[in-house]
C-alpha positions as CSV (number, residue, x, y, z in Angstrom):
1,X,25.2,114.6,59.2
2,X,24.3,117.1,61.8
3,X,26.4,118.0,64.8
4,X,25.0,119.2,68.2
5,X,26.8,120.2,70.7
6,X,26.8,118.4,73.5
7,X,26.5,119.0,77.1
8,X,29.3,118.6,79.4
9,X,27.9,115.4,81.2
10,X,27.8,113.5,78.1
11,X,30.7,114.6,76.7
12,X,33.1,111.5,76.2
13,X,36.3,112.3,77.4
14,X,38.7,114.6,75.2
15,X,41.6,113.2,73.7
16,X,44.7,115.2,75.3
17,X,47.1,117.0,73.0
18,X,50.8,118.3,73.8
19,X,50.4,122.0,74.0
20,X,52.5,124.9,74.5
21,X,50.2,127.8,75.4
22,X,51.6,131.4,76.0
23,X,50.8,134.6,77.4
24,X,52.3,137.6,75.7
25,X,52.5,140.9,78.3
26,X,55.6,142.4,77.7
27,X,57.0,144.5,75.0
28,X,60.1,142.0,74.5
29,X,58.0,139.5,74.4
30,X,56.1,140.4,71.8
31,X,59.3,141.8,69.4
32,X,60.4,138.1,70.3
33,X,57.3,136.6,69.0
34,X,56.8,139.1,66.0
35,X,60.4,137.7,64.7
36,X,59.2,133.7,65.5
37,X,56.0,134.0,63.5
38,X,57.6,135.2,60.3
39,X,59.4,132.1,60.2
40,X,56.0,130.4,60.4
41,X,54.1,128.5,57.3
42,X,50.7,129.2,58.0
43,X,48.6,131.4,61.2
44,X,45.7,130.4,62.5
45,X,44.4,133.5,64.1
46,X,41.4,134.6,66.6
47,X,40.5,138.4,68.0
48,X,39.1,138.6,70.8
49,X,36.6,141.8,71.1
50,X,34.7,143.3,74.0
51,X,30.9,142.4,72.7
52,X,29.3,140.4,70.0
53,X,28.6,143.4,68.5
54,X,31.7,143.7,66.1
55,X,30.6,147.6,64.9
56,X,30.6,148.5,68.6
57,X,33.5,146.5,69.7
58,X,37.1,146.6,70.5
59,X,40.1,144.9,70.3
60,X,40.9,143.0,73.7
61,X,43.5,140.8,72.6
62,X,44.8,138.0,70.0
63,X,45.7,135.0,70.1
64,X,47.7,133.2,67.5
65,X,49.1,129.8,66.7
66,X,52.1,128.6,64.4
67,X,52.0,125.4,64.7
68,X,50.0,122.0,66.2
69,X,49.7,122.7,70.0
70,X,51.7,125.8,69.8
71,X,49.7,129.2,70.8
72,X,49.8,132.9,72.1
73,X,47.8,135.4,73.4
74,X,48.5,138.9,73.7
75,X,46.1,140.8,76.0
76,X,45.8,144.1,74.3
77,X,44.6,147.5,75.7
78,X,42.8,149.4,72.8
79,X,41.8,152.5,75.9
80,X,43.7,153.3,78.9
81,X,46.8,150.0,79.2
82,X,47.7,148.5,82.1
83,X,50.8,146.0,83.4
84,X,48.5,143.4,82.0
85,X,48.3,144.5,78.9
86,X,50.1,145.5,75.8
87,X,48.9,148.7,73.5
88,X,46.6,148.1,70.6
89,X,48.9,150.2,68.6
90,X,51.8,148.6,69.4
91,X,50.4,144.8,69.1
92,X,48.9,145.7,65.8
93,X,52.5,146.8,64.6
94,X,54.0,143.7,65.6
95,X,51.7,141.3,64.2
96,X,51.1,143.5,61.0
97,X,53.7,141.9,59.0
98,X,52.8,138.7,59.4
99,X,48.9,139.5,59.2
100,X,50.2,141.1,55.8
101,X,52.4,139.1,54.5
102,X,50.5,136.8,51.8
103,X,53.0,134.0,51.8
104,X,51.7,132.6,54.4
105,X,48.0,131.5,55.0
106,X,45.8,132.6,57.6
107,X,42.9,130.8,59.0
108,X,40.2,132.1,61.3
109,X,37.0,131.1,63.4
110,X,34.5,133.7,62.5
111,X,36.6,135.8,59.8
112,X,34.2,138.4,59.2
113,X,34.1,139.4,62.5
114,X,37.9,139.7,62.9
115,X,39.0,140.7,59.7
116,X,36.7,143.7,60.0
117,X,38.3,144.2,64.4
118,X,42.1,143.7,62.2
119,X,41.3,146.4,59.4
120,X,39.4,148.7,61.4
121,X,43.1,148.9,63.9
122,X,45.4,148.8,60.9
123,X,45.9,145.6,59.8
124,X,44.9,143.9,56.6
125,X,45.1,140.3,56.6
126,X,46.0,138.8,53.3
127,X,46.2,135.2,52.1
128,X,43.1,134.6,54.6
129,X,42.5,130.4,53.6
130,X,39.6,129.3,55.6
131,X,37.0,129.8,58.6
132,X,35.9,127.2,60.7
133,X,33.1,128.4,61.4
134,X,31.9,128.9,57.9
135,X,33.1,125.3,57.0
136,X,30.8,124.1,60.1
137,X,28.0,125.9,58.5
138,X,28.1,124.5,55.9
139,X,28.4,120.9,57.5
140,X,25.3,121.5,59.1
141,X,26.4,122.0,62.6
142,X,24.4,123.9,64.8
143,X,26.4,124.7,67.6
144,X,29.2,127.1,65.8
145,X,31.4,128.3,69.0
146,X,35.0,127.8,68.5
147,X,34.7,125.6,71.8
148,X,32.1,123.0,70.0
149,X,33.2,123.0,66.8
150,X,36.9,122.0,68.2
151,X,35.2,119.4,70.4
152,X,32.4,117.7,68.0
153,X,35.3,117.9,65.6
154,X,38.2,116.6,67.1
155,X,37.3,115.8,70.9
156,X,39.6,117.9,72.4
157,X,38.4,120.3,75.5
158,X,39.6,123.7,74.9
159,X,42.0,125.2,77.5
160,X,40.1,127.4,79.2
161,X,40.4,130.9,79.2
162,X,41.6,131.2,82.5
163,X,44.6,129.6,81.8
164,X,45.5,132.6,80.1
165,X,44.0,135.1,82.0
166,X,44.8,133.8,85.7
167,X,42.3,133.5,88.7
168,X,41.2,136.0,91.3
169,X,42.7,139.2,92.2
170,X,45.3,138.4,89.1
171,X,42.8,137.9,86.7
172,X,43.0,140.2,83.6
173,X,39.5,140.3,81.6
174,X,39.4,139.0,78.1
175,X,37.4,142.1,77.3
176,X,37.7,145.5,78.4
């Protein structure tokens, strides 16, 4: 069976989910949320880059999620950092552990792309277990953005990303 994405008019409407979404920007933060995902059983795990083009890209932030409805994001400055954002460096050595750490399984959207962002700043991910986008591939979908593959999947509306970037003059970029 093949899935197409659909447009938003005739999109039915999502099932809701309980969520708990946050934003990592400080330093203590993110020592807290290094220590909370080693207690974790698996990672899903998605990089977010400043192009499509993953030889010429950066590292912009990445967002993580322990559990059913439970997610973070840590905006990440791979250049020049600002009160928005954490350092590359010093997000990669919080979530290296964890990334490394084979016990416990990581799954991705688009792995190739982010396990080559992950290596190329230091961390190797082991125990990586599936990619959804590959698995929608091979379905035969033909729309293969996290977005419509969460939604032809399970009907649920992805929380947009300015929920965790903000709005307006207190916007931060997902990309640099």
């Amino acid at each position: 069976q093949n899935h197409k994405s659909s447009t938003p008019e005739s999109r039915p409407e999502a099932e809701s989910a309980d969520t708990d979404y946050m934003t990592i920007d400080s330093t203590d933060a993110l020592k807290s949320l290094s220590q909370e995902l080693k207690k974790t059983g698996y990672l899903a795990v998605s990089v977010g880059s400043s192009n499509n083009n993953v030889a010429a890209s950066n590292i912009t932030g990445i967002a993580l999620s322990s559990g059913a409805g439970k997610a973070f994001y840590i905006p990440a400055a791979s250049e020049i950092p600002d009160d928005k954002r954490i350092p590359l460096d010093r997000v990669i050595d919080a979530v290296k552990p964890v990334l490394e750490d084979s016990r416990i399984p990581k799954y991705f959207h688009n792995a190739k792309n982010d396990l080559i962002l992950l290596h190329r700043s230091g961390a190797d991910a082991r125990n990586f277990s599936f990619d959804t986008m590959l698995a929608a591939y091979l379905l035969g979908d033909k729309a293969l953005s996290l977005k419509d593959v969460v939604f032809d999947r399970l009907k649920i509306e992805m929380t947009p990303s300015s929920s965790l970037t903000g709005k307006g003059a207190k916007q931060i970029s997902l990309f640099n």
